[in-house]
C-alpha positions as CSV (number, residue, x, y, z in Angstrom):
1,X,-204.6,75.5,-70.6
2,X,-201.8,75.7,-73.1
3,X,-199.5,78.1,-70.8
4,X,-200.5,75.6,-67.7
5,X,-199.0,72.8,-69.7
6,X,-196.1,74.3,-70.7
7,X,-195.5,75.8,-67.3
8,X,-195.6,72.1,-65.7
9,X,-193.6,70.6,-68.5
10,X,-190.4,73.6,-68.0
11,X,-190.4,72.9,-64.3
12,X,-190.5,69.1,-65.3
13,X,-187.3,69.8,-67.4
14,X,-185.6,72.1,-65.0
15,X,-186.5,69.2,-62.1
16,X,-184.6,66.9,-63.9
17,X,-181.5,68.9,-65.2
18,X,-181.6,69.5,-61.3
19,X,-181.5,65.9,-60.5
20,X,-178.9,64.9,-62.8
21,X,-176.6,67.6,-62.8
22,X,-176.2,68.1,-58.7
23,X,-176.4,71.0,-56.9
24,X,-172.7,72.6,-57.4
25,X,-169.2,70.5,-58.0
26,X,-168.8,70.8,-54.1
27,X,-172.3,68.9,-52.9
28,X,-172.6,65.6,-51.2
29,X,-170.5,62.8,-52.3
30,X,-172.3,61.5,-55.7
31,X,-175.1,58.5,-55.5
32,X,-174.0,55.6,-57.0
33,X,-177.1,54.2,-58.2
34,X,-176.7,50.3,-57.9
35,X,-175.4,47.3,-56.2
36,X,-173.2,45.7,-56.0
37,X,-171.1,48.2,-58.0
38,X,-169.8,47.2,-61.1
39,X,-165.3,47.9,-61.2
40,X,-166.4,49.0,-65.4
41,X,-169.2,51.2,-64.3
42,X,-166.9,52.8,-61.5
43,X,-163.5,53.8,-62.9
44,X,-165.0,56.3,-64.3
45,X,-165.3,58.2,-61.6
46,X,-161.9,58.1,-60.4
47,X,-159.8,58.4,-63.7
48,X,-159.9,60.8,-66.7
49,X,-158.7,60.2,-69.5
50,X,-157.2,62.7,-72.3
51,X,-155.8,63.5,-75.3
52,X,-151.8,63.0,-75.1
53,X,-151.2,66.8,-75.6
54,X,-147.3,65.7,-77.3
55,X,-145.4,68.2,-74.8
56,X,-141.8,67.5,-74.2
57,X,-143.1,68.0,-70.6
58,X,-144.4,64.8,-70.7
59,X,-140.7,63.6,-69.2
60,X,-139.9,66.0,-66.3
61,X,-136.2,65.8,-65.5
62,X,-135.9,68.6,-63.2
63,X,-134.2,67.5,-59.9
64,X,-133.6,63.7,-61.6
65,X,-129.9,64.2,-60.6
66,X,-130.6,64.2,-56.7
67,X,-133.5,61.9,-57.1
68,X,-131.0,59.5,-59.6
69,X,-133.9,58.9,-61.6
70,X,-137.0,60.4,-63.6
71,X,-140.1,58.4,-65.0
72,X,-142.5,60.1,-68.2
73,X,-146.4,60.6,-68.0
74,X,-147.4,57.3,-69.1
75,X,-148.9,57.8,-72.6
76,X,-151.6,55.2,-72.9
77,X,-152.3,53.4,-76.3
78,X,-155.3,54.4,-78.4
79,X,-157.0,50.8,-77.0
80,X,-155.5,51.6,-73.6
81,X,-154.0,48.4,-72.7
82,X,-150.4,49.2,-72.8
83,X,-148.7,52.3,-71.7
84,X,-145.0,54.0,-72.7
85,X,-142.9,55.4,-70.5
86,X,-139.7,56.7,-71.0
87,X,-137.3,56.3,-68.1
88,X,-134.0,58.3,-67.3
89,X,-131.4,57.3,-64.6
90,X,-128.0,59.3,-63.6
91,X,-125.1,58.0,-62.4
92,X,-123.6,60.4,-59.8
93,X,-120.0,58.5,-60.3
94,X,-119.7,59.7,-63.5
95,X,-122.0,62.4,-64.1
96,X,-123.5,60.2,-66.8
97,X,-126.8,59.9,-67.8
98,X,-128.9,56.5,-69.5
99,X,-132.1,56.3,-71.1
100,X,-135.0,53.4,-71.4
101,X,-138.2,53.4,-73.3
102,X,-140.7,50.9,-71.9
103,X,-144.4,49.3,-72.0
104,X,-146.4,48.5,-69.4
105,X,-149.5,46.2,-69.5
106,X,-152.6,47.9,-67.8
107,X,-153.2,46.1,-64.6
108,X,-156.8,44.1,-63.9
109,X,-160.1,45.8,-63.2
110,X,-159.7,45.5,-59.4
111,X,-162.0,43.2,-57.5
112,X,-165.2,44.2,-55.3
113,X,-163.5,43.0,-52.6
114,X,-160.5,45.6,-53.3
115,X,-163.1,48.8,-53.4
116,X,-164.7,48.0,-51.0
117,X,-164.7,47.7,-47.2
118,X,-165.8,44.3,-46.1
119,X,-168.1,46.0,-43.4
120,X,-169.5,47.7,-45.9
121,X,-170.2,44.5,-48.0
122,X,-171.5,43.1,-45.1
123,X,-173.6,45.8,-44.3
124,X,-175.0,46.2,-47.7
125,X,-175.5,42.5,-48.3
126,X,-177.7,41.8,-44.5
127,X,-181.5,41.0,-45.2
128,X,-183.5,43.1,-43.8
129,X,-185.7,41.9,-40.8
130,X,-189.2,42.4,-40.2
131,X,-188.1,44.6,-37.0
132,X,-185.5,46.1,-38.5
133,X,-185.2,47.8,-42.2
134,X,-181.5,47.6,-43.7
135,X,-179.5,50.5,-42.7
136,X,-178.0,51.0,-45.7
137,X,-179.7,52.3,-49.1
138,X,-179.5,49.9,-52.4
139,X,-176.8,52.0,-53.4
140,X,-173.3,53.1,-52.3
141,X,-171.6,56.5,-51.8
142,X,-168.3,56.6,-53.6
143,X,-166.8,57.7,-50.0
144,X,-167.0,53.9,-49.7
145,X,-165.2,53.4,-52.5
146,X,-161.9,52.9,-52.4
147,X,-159.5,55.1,-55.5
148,X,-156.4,54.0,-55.2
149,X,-156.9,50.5,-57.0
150,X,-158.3,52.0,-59.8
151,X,-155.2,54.4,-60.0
152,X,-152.8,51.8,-59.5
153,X,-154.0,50.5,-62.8
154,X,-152.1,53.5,-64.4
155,X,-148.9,53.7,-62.7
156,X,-146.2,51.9,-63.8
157,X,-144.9,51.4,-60.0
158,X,-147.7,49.0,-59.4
159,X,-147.5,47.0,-62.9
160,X,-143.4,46.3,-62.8
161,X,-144.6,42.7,-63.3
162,X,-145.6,43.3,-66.6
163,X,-142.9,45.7,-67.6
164,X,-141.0,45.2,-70.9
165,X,-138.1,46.8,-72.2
166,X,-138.3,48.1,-75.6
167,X,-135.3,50.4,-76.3
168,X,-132.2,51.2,-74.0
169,X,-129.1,53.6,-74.9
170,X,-126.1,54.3,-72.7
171,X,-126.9,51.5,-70.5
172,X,-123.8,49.2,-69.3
173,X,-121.3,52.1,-70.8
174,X,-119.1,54.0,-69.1
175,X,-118.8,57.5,-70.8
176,X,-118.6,60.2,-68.2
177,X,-120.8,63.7,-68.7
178,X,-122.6,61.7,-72.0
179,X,-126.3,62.4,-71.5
180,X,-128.5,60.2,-73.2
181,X,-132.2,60.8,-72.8
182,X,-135.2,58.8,-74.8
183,X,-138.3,60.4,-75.2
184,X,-141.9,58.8,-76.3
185,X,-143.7,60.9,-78.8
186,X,-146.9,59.3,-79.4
187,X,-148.5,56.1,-80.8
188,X,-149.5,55.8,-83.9
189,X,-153.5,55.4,-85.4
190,X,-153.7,51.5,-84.6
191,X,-150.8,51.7,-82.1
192,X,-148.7,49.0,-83.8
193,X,-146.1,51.5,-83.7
194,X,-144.5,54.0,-81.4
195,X,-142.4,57.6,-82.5
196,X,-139.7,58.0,-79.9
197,X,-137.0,60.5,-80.2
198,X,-133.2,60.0,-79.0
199,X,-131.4,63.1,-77.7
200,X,-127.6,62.6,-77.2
201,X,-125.9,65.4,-75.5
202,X,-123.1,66.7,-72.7
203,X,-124.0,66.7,-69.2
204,X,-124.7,70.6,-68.3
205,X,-124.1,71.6,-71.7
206,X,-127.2,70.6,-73.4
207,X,-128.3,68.2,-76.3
208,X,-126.6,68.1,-79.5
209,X,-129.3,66.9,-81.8
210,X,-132.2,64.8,-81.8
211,X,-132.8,61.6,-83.8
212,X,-136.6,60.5,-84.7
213,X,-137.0,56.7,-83.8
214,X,-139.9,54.3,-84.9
215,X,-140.6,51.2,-82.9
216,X,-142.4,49.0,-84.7
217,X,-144.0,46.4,-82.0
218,X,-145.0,43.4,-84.0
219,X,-141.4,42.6,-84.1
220,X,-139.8,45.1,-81.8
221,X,-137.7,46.5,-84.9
222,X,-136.8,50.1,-84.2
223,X,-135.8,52.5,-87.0
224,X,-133.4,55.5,-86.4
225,X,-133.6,58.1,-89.3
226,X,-130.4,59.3,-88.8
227,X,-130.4,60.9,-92.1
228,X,-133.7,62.9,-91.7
229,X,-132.1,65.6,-89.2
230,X,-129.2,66.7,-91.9
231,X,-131.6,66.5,-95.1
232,X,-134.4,68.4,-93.7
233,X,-131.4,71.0,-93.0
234,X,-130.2,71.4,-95.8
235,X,-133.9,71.3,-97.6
236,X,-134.4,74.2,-95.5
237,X,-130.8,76.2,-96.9
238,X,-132.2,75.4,-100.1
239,X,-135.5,77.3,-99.7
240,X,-134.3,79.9,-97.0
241,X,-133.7,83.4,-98.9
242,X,-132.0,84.8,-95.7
243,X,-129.3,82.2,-95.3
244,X,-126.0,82.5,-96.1
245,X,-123.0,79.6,-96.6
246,X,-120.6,82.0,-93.5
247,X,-123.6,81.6,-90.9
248,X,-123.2,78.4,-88.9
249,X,-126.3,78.8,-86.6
250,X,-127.3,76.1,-83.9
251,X,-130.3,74.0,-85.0
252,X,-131.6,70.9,-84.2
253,X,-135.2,69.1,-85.5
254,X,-138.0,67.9,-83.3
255,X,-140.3,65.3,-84.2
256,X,-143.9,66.3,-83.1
257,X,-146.4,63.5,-84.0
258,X,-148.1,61.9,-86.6
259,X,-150.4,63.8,-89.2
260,X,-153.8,64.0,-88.9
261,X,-154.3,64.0,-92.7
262,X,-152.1,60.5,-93.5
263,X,-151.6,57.9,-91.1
264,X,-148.0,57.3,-92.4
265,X,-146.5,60.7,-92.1
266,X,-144.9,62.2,-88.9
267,X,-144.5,66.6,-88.8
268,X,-141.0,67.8,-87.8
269,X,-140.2,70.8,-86.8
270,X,-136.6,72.5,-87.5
271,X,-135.6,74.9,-84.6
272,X,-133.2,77.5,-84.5
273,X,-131.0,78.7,-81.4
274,X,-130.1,82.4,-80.7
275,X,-129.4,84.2,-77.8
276,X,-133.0,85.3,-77.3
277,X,-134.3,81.8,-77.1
278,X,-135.0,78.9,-79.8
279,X,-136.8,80.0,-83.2
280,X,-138.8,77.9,-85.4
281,X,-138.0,77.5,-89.2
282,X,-140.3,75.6,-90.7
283,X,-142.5,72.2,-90.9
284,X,-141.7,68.9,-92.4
285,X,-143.8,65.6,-93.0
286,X,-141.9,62.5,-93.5
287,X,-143.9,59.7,-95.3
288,X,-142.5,56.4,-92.7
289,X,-144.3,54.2,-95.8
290,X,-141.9,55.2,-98.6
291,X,-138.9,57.1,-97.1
292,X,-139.6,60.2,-98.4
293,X,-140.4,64.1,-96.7
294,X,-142.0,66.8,-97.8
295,X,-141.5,70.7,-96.6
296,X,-145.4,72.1,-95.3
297,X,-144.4,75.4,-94.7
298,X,-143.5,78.1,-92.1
299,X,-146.7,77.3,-89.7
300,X,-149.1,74.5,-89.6
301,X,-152.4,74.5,-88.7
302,X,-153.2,72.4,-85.2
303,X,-155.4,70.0,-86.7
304,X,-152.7,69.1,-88.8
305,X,-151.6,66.9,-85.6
306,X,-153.1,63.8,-84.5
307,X,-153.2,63.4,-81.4
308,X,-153.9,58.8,-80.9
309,X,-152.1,58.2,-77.4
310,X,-153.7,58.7,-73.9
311,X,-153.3,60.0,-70.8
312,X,-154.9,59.3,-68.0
313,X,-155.3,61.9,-64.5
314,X,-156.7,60.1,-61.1
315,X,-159.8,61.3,-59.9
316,X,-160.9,61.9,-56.2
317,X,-164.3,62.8,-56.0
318,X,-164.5,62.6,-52.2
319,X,-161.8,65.1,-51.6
320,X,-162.4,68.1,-49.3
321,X,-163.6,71.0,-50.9
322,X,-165.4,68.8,-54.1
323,X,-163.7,66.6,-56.4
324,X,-160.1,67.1,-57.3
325,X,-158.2,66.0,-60.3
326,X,-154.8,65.1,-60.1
327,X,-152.6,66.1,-63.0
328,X,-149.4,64.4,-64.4
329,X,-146.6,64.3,-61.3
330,X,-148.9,65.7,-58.3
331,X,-148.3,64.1,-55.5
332,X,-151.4,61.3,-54.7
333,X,-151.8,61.3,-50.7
334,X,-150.8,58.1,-49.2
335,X,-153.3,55.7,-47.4
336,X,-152.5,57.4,-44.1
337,X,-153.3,61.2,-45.4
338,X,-156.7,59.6,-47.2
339,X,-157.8,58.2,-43.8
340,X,-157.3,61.5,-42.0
341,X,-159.1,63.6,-44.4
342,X,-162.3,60.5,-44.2
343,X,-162.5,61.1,-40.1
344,X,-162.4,65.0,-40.7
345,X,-165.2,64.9,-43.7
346,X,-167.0,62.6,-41.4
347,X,-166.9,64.8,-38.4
348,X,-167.6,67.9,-40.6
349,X,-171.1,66.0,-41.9
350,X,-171.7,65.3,-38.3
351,X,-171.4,68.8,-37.4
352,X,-173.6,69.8,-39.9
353,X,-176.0,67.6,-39.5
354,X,-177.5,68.7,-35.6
355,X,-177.0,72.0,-36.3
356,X,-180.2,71.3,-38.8
């Protein structure tokens, strides 16, 4: 009797892993399970989001010069209400090159109305009749549901409304082949502030040196630790038992984040350039609080890093072939391309369907 029970109550378990996990990542279009649906309950299922991974690729400015422009990843706050995008343009006339950093207000959950058709709302919503039973189930397939308002939230095109500057260099200069490029870092624990990084260079020839920024947005007050870059230098001359006063090697720092282990501190990382490629020297952290920095050593440990910001990847879980995620600077297909790939799906499940 025992092995009967425990038989039935296995299958039980393995019925409802069934249930709840699918049947493969490529199955039928998921159930939504109520209606109407809720916007909250939804977005889920068409954005991701993720730890900011603080990459320099974050700001891809390949092909910005033919394009005249570049735009960041937006790097979402740690409440994700505001995002920071950094934002390049290049001036052909000149061969000069201008920077902005700026914050963007997440738009509005979008309305019912906005996901979904209003023949589908219609259909949904009819009574049934005593002849007639509704057509529809109590739920609704998220092939109904329209993506693209729950990914406009997320991209700064769609929100210039709420867009606000919060740190410009090189703007309304004229200084032909100067490169100026802002970068967002990542926000800090409570996101009341915002490590940026300025890189100031010669077009085609590369950036000098880099200068850690702090925004702080309560007032907009944004520090430049122009010092930092030259002390942490010649800390490192100090401590190095290789270097020698003739060598005059080609370094710059790079600010990395904020530590995991004190809210206040950010690591820097001092970098090297030879022929062979860029070499790192050592660690830093730099206490924001008091002004002071502090050398960690030739490595760090990864969960030395905190990692506060967001970012967020648009979901399509009705796309051909299963669900596909769409990762920072892909391509989303316009309205026209999502339409085409509905009436081919469509026809497919047709197809499918008789030859049951």
């Amino acid at each position: 009797m025992k092995t009967v029970l425990a038989s039935l109550l296995s299958l039980s378990v393995l019925l409802a892993l069934f249930i709840g996990q699918g049947y493969g990542a490529s199955s039928a279009v998921h159930q939504v399970p109520t209606f109407p649906p809720q916007p909250d309950k939804l977005e889920g299922q068409f954005v991701q989001f993720k730890p900011n991974p603080l990459l320099p690729g974050t700001l891809n400015l390949f092909g910005y010069e033919r394009e005249r422009q570049a735009r960041s990843t937006p790097i979402l706050s740690p409440d994700k209400t505001t995002m920071a995008v950094s934002e390049v343009y290049f001036m052909p006339s000149t061969y000069q090159t201008f920077s902005r950093i700026s914050l963007y207000s997440i738009g509005l959950l979008p309305s019912l109305t906005d996901i979904v058709s209003p023949e589908t709302l219609k259909a949904l919503q009819a009574p049934a009749t005593k002849n007639k039973a509704k057509s529809e189930p109590t739920g609704i397939t998220l092939d109904k549901v329209n993506p693209y308002p729950f990914w406009d939230r997320y991209s700064p095109e769609k929100n210039m409304d709420s867009r606000k500057i919060l740190f410009e260099i090189g703007v309304n200069t004229r200084s032909p082949y100067q490169t100026d490029i802002l970068r967002v870092i990542d926000w800090s624990r409570i996101g009341d502030k915002l490590l940026m990084v300025e890189q100031r260079g010669a077009h085609h020839l590369g950036v000098r040196r880099s200068l850690p920024m702090i925004c702080t947005l309560s007032n907009g007050h944004v520090e430049m630790l122009k010092s930092l870059p030259k002390a942490i230098w010649s800390d490192w001359q100090q401590q190095s038992h290789t270097f020698r006063p003739t060598d005059k090697p080609v370094w710059d720092i790079r600010p990395l984040g904020w530590s995991a282990e004190n809210e206040d501190d950010i690591i820097i990382q001092l970098i090297v350039f030879e022929r062979s490629g860029e070499h790192p020297l050592g660690y830093w952290a730099y206490d924001t609080a008091n002004g002071v920095f502090h050398y960690l050593g030739e490595q760090i440990a990864l969960a030395m890093m905190a990692h506060y910001g967001w970012q967020v990847s648009d979901i399509d879980p009705s796309a051909p072939g299963g669900p596909h995620i769409y990762g920072p600077g892909e391509t989303l297909p316009s309205e026209d391309e999502r339409h085409t790939q509905n009436q081919a799906r469509s026809k497919r499940n047709r197809v499918l369907f008789w030859k049951k």
